[in-house]
VEXZAMI-660213 format. One record per atom (N, C-alpha, C): x, y negated, z negated; residue in one letter; atom name. Coordinates in pm, 1 decimal. Each point is the difference from the previous one (the first is absolute). Layout:
REM VEXZAMI-660213
+----------+----------+----------+------+------+
:       px :       py :       pz : code : site :
+----------+----------+----------+------+------+
:        X :        Y :        Z :    A :   CA :
...
+----------+----------+----------+------+------+
This chain:
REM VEXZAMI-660213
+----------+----------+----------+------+------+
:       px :       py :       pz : code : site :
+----------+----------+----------+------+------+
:  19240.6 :  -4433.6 :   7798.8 :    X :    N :
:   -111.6 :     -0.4 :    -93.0 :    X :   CA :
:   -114.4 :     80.7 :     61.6 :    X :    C :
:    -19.8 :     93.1 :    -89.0 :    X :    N :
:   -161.8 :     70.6 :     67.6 :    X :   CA :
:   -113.7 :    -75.4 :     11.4 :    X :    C :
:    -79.1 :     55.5 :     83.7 :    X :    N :
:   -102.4 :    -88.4 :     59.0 :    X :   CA :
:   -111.3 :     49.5 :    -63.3 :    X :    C :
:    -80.6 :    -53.4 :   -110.9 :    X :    N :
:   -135.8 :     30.3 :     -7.5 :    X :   CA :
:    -85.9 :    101.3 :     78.5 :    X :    C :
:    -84.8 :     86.3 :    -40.7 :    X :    N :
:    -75.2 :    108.7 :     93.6 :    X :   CA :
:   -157.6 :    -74.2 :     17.5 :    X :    C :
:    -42.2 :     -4.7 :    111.5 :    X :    N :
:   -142.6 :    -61.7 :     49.2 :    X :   CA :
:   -118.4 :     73.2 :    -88.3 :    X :    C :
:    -47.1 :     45.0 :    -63.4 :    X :    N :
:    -94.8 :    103.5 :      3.5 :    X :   CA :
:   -113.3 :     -3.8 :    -70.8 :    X :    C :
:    -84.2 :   -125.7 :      4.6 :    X :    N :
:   -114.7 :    -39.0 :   -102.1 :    X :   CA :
:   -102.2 :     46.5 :     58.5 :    X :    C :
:    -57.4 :     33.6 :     98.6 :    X :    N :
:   -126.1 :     68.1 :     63.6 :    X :   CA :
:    -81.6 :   -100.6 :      7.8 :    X :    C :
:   -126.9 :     31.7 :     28.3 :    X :    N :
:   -117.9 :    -55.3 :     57.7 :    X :   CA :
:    -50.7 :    -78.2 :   -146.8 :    X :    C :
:    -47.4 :    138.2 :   -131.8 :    X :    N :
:    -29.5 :    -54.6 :    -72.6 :    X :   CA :
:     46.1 :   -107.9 :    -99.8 :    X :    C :
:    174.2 :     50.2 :     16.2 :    X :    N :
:     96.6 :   -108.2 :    -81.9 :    X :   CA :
:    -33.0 :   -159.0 :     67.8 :    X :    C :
:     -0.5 :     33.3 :    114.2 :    X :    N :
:     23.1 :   -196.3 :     76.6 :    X :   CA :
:   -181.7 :    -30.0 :    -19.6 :    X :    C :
:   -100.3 :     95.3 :      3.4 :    X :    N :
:    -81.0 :    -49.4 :    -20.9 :    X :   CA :
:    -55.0 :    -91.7 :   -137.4 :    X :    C :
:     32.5 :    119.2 :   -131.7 :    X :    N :
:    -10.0 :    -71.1 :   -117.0 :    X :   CA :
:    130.1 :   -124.2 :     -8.4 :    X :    C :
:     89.9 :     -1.2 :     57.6 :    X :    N :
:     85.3 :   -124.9 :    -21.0 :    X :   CA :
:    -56.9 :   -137.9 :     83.3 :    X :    C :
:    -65.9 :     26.7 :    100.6 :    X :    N :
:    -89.5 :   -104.5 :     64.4 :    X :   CA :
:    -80.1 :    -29.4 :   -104.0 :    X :    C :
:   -102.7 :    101.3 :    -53.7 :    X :    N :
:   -122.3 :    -66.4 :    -73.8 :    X :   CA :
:     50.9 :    -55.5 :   -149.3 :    X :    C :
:     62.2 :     45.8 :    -66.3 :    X :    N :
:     13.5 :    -64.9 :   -105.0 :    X :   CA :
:     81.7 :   -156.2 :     35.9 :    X :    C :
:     87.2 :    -19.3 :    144.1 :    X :    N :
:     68.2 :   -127.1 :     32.9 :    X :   CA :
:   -138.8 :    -95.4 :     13.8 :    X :    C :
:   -113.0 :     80.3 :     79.4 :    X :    N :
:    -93.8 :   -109.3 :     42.5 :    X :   CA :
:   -102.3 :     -4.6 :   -164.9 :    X :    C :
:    -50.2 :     60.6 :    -86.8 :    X :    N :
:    -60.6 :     18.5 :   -159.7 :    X :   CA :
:     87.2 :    -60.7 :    -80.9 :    X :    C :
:     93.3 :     45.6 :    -29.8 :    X :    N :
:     60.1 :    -29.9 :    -95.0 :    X :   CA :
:     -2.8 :      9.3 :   -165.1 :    X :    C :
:     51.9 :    -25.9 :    -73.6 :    X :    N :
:    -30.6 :     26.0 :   -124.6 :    X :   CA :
:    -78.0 :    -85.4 :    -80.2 :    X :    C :
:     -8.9 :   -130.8 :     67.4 :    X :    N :
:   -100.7 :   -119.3 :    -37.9 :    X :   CA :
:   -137.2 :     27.0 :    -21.9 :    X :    C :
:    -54.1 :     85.5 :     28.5 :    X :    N :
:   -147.7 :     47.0 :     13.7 :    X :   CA :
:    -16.6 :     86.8 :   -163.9 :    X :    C :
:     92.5 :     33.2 :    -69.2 :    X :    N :
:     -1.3 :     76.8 :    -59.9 :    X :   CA :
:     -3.2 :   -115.6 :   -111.1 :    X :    C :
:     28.5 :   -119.5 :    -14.0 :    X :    N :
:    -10.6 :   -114.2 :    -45.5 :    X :   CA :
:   -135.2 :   -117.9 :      2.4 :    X :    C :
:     10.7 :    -21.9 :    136.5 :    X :    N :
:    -80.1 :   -110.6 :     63.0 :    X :   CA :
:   -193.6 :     89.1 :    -25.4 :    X :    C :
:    -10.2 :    144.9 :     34.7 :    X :    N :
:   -102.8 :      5.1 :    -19.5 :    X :   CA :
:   -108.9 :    -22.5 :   -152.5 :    X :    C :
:     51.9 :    -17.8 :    -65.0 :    X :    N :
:    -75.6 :    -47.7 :   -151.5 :    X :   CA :
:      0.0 :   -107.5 :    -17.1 :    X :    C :
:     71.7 :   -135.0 :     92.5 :    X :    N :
:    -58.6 :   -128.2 :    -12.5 :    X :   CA :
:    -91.0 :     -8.6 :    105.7 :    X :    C :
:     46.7 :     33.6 :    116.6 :    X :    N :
:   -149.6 :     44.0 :    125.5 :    X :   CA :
:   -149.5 :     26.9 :    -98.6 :    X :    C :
:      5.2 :    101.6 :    -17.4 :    X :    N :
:   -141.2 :     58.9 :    -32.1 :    X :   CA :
:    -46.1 :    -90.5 :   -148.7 :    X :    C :
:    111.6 :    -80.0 :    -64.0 :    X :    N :
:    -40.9 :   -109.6 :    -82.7 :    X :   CA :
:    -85.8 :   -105.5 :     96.0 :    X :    C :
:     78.9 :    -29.7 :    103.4 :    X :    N :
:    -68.3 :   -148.6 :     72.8 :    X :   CA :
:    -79.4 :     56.4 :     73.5 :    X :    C :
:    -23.1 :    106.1 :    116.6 :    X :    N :
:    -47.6 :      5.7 :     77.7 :    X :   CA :
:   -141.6 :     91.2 :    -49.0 :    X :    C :
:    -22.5 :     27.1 :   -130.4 :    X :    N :
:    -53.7 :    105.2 :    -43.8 :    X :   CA :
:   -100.8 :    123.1 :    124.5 :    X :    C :
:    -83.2 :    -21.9 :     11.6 :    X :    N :
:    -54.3 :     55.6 :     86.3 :    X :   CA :
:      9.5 :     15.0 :    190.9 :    X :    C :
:    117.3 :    -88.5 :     50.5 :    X :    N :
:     32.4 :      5.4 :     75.6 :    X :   CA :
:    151.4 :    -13.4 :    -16.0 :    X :    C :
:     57.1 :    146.2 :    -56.3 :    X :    N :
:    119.0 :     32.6 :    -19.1 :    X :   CA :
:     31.3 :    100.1 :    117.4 :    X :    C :
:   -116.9 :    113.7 :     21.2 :    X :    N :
:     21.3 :     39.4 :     89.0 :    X :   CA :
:     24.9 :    -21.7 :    112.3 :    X :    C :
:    -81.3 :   -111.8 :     35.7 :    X :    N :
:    -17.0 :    -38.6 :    137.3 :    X :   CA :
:    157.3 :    -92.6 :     22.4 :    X :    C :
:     23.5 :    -26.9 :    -81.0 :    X :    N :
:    185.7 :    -60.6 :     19.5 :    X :   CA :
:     81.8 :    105.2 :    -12.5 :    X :    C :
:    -24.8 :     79.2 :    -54.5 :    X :    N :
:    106.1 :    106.8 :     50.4 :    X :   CA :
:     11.0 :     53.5 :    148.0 :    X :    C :
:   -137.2 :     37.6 :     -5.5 :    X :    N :
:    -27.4 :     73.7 :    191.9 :    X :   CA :
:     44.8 :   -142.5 :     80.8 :    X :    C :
:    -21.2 :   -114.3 :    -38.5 :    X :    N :
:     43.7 :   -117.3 :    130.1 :    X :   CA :
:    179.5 :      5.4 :    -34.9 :    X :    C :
:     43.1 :      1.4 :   -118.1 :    X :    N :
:    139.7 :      9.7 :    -42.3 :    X :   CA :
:     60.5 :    134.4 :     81.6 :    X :    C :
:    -50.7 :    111.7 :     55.4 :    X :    N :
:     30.0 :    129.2 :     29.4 :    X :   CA :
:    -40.5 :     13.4 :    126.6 :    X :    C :
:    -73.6 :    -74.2 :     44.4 :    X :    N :
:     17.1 :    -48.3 :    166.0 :    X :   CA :
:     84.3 :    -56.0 :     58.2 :    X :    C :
:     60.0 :   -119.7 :    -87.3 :    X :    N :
:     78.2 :    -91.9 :     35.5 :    X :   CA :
:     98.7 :     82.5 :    -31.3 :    X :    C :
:     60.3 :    124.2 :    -26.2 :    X :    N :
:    124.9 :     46.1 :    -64.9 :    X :   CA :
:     -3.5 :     81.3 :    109.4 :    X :    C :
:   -141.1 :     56.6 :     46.1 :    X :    N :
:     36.6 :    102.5 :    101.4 :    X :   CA :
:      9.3 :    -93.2 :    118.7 :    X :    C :
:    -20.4 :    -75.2 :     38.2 :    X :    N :
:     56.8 :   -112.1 :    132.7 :    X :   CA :
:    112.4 :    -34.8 :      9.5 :    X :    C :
:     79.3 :    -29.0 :   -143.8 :    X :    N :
:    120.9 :      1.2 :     11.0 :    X :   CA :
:    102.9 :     86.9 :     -0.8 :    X :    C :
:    -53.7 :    147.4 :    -55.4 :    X :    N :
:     74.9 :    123.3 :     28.2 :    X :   CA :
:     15.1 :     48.6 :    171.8 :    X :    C :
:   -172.7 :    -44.8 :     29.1 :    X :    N :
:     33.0 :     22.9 :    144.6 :    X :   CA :
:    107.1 :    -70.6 :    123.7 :    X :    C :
:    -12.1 :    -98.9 :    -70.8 :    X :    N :
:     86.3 :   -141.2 :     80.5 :    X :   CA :
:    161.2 :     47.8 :     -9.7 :    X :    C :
:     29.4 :     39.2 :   -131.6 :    X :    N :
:    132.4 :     57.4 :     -5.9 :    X :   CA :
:      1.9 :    120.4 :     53.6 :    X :    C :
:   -104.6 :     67.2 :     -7.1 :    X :    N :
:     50.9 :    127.3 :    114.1 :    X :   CA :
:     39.5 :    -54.2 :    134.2 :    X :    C :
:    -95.2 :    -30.1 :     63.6 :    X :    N :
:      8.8 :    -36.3 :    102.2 :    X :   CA :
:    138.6 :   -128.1 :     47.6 :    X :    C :
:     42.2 :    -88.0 :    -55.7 :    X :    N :
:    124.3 :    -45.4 :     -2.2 :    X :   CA :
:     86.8 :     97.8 :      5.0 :    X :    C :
:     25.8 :     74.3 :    -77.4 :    X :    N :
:    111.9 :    136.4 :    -10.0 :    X :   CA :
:     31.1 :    103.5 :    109.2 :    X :    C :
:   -154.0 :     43.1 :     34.6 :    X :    N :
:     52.1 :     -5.9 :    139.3 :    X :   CA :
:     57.8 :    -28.8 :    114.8 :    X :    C :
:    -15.5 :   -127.9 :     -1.5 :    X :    N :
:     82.5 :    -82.0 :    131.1 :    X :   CA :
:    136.8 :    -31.9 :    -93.4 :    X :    C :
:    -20.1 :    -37.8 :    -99.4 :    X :    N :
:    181.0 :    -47.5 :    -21.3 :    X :   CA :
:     42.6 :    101.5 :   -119.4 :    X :    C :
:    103.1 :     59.2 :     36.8 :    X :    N :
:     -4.0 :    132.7 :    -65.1 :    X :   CA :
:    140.0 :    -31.3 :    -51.9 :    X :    C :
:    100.6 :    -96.8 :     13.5 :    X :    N :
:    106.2 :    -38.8 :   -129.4 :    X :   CA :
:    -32.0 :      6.6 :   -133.9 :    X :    C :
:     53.3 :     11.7 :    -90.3 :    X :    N :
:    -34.7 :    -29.0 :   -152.5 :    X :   CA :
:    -20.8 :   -155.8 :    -26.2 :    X :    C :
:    -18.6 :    -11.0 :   -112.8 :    X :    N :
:    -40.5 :   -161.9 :    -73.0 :    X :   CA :
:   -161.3 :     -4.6 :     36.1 :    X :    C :
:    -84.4 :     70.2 :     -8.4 :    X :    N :
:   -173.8 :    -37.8 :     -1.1 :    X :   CA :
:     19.6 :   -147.3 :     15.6 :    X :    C :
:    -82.0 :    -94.7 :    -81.3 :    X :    N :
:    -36.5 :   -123.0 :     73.7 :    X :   CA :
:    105.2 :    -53.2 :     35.1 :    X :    C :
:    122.4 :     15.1 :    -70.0 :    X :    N :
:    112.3 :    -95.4 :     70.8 :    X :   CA :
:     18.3 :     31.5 :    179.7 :    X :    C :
:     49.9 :    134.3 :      1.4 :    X :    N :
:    -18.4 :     33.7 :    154.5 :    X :   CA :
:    -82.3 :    -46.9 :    106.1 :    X :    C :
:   -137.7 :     10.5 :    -45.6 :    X :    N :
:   -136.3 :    -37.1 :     36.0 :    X :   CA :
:      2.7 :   -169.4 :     59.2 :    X :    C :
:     43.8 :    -85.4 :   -107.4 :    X :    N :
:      4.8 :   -176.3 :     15.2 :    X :   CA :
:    144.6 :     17.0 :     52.3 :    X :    C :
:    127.2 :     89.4 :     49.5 :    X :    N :
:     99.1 :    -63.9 :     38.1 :    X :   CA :
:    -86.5 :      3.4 :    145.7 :    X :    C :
:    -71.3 :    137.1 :     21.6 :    X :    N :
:      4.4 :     49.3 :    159.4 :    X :   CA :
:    -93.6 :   -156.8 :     45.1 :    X :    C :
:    -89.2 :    -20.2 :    -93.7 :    X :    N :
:   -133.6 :    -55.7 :     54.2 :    X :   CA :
:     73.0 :   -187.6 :     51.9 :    X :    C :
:    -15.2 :    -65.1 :   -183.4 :    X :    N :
:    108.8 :    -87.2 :     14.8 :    X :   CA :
:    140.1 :     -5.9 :    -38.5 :    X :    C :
:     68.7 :     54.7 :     10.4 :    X :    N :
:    156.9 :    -27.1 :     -1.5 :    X :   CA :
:     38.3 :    -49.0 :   -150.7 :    X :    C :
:    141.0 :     27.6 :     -7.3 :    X :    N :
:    100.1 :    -21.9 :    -95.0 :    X :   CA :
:    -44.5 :    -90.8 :   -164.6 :    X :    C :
:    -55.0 :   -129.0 :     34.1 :    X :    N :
:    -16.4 :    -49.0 :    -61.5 :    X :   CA :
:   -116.8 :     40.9 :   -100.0 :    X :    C :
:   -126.3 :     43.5 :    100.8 :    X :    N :
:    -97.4 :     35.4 :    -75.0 :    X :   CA :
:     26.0 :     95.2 :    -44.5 :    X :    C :
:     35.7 :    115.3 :     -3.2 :    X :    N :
:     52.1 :    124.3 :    -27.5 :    X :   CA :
:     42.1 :     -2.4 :   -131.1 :    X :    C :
:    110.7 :    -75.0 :     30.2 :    X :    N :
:     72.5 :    -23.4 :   -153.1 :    X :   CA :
:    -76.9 :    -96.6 :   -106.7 :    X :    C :
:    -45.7 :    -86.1 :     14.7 :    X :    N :
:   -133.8 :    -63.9 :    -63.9 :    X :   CA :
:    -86.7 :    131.7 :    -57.1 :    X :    C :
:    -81.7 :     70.2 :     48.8 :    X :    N :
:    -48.8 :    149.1 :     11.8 :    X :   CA :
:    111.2 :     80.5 :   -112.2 :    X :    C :
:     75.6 :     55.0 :     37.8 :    X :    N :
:     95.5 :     81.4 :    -83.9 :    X :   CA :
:    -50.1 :    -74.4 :   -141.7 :    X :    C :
:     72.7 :   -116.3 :    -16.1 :    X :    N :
:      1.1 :    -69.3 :   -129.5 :    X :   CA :
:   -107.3 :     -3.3 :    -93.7 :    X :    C :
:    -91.8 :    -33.2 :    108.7 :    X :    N :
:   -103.7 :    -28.9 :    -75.7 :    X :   CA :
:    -85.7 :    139.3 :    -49.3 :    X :    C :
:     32.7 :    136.2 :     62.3 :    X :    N :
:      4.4 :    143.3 :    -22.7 :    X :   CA :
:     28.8 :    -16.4 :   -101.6 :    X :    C :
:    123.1 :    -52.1 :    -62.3 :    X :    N :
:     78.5 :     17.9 :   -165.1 :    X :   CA :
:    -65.9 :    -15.1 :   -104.2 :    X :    C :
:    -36.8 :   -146.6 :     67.9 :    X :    N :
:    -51.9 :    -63.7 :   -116.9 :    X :   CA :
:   -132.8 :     66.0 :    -49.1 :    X :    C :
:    -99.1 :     -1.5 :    124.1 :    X :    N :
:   -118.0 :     94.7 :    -18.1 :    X :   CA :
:     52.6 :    137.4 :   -106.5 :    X :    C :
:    125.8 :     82.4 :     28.0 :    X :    N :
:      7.3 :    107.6 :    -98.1 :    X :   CA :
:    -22.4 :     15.2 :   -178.5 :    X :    C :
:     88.5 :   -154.4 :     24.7 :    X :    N :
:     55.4 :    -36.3 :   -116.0 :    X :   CA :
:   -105.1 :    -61.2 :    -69.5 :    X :    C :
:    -58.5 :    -97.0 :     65.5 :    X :    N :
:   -124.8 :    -46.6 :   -105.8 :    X :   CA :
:   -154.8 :    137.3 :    -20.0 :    X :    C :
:    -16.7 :     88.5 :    101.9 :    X :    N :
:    -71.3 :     97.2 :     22.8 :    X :   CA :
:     43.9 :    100.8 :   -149.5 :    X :    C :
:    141.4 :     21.6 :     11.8 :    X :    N :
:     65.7 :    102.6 :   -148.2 :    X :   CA :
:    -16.8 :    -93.1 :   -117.4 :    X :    C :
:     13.1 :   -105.0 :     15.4 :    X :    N :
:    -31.2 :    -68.3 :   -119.3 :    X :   CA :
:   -127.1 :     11.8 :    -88.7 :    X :    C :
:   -127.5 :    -34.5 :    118.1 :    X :    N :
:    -84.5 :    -15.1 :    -44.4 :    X :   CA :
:    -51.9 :    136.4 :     -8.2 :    X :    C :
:     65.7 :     97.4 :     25.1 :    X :    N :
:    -65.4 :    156.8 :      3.1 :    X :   CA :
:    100.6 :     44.7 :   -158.8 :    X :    C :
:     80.9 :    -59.1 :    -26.6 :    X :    N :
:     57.5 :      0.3 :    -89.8 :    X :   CA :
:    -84.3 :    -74.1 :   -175.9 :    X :    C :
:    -37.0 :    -77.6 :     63.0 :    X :    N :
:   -118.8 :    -95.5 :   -144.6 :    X :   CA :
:   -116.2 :     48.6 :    -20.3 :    X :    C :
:    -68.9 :     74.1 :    122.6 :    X :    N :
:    -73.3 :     61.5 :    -14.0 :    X :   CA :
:    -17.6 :    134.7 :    -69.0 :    X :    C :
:    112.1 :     45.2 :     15.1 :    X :    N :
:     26.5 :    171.7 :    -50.9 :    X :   CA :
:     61.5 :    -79.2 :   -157.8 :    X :    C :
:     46.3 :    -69.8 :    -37.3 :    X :    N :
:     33.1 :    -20.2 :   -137.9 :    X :   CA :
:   -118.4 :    -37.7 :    -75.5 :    X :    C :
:    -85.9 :   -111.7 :     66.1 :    X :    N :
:   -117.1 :    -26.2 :    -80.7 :    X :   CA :
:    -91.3 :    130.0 :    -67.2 :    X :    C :
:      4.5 :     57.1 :    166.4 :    X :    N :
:   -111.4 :    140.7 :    -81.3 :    X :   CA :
:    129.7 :     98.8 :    -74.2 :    X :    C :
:    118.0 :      2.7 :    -28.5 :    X :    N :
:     94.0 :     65.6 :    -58.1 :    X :   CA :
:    -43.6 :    -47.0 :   -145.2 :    X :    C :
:     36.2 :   -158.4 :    -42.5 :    X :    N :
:     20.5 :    -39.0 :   -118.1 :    X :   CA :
:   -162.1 :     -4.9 :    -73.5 :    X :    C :
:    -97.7 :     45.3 :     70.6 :    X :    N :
:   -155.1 :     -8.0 :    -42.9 :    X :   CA :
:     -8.3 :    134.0 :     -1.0 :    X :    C :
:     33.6 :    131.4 :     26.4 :    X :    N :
:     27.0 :    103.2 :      5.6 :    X :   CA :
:     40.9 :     14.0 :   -171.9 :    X :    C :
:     97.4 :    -14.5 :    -16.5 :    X :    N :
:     80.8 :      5.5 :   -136.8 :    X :   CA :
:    -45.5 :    -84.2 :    -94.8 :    X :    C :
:    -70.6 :    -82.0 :     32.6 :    X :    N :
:    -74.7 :   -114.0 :   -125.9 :    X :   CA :
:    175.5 :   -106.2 :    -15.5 :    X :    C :
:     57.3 :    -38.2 :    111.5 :    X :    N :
:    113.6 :    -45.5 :    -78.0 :    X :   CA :
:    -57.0 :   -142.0 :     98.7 :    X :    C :
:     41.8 :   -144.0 :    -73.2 :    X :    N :
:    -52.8 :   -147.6 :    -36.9 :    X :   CA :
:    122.1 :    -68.3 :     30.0 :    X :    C :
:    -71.4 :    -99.9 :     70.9 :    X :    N :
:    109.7 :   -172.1 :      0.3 :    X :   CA :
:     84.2 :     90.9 :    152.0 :    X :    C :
:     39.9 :   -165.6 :     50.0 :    X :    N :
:     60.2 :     13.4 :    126.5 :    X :   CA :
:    158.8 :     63.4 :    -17.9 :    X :    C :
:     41.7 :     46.4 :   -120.2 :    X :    N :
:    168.3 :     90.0 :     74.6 :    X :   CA :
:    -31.6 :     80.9 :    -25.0 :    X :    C :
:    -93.2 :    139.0 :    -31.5 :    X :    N :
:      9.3 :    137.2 :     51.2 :    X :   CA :
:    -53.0 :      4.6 :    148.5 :    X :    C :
:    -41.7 :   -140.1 :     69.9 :    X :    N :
:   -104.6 :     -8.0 :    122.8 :    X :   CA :
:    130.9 :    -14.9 :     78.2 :    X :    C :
:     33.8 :    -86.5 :      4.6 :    X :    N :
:    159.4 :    -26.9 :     24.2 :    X :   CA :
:    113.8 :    107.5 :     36.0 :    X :    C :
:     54.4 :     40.5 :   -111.5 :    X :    N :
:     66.5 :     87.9 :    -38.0 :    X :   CA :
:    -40.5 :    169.4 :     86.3 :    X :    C :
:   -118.9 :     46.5 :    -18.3 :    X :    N :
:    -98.3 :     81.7 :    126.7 :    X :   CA :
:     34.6 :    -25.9 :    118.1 :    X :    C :
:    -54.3 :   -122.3 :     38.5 :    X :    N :
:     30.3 :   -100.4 :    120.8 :    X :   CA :
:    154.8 :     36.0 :     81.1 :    X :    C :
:     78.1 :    -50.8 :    -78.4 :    X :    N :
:    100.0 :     45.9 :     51.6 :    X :   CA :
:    106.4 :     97.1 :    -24.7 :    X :    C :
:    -45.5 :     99.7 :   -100.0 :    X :    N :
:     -1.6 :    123.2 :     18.2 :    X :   CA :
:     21.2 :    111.9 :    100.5 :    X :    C :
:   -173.6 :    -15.8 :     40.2 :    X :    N :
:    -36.7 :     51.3 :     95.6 :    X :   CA :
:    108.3 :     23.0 :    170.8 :    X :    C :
:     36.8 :    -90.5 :     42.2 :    X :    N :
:     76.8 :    -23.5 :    100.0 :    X :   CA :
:    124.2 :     24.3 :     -8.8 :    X :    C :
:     78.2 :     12.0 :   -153.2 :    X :    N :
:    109.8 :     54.2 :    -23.2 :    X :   CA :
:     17.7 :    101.6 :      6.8 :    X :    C :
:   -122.5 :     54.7 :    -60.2 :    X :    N :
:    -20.2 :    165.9 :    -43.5 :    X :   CA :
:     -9.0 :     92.1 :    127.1 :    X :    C :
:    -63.0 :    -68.6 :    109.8 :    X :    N :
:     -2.0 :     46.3 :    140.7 :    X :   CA :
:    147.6 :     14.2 :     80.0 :    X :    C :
:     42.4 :   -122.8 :    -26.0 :    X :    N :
:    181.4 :    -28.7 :     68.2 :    X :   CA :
:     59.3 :     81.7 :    -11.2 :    X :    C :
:     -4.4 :     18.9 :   -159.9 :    X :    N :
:    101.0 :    106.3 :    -44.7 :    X :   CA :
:    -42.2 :    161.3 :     77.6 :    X :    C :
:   -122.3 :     -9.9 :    -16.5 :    X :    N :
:    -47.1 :    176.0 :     68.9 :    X :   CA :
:     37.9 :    -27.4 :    147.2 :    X :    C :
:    -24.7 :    -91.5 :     69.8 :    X :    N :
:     46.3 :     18.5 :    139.3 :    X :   CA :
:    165.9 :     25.6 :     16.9 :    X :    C :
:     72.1 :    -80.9 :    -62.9 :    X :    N :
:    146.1 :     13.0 :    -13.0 :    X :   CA :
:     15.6 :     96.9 :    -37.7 :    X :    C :
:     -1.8 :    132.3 :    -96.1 :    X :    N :
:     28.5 :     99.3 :    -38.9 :    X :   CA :
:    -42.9 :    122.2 :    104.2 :    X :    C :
:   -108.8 :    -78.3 :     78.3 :    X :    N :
:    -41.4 :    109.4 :    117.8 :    X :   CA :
:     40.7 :     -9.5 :    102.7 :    X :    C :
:     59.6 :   -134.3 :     76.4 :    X :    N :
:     71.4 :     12.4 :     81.0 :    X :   CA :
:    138.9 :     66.7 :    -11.7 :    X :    C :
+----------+----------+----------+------+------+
């Protein structure tokens, strides 16, 4: 079996870091923010974007010293061992899965308010849509 070619560069691993540590939630979460926080929306973003750059740094700096694959799993086997690790992995999943979900309700709400379309199964139906519609494009591209 051929082996995959390495070749994402500086800027590829960079934008794949920042959107891992941003995410697509912001593209969501900021219009109930600036609902509650009104005038100190900003100031939660810059403390939200500190705290993102502390943790970008923290993972750099981990990566350096343990340079296997699996990011945090690697990280909690080297630090604490097996058990936590895999605890870690798992709980990686789940984080994905409820993270696509809710990045998923979010992109349908403003989808089905977009179109003027009403009642919870075009919200639904969007909802899980969305994640199919992706599957299928990744499968056809691999």
């Amino acid at each position: 079996m051929a082996e995959l070619k390495r070749n994402i560069g500086l800027f590829g691993a960079a934008s794949v870091g920042i959107a891992n540590i941003i995410g697509a939630g912001i593209f969501f979460v900021s219009g109930v923010a600036a609902g509650l926080a009104v005038p100190s929306v900003i100031l939660s973003f810059l403390l939200a974007g500190f705290i993102a750059m502390l943790t970008a740094l923290s993972a750099a700096e981990l990566s350096s010293f343990v340079t296997e694959t699996g990011a945090s799993y690697a990280f909690t086997k080297r630090a604490f061992g097996r058990f936590w690790s895999f605890s870690v992995g798992w709980f990686k999943y789940f984080d994905y899965i409820a993270g696509g979900a809710a990045v998923s309700i979010g992109f349908a709400a403003y989808f089905t308010a977009l179109f003027g379309l009403t009642g919870s199964t075009p919200l639904i139906l969007v909802a899980i849509g969305l994640p199919v519609c992706f599957t299928i494009l990744n499968v056809i591209g691999a």
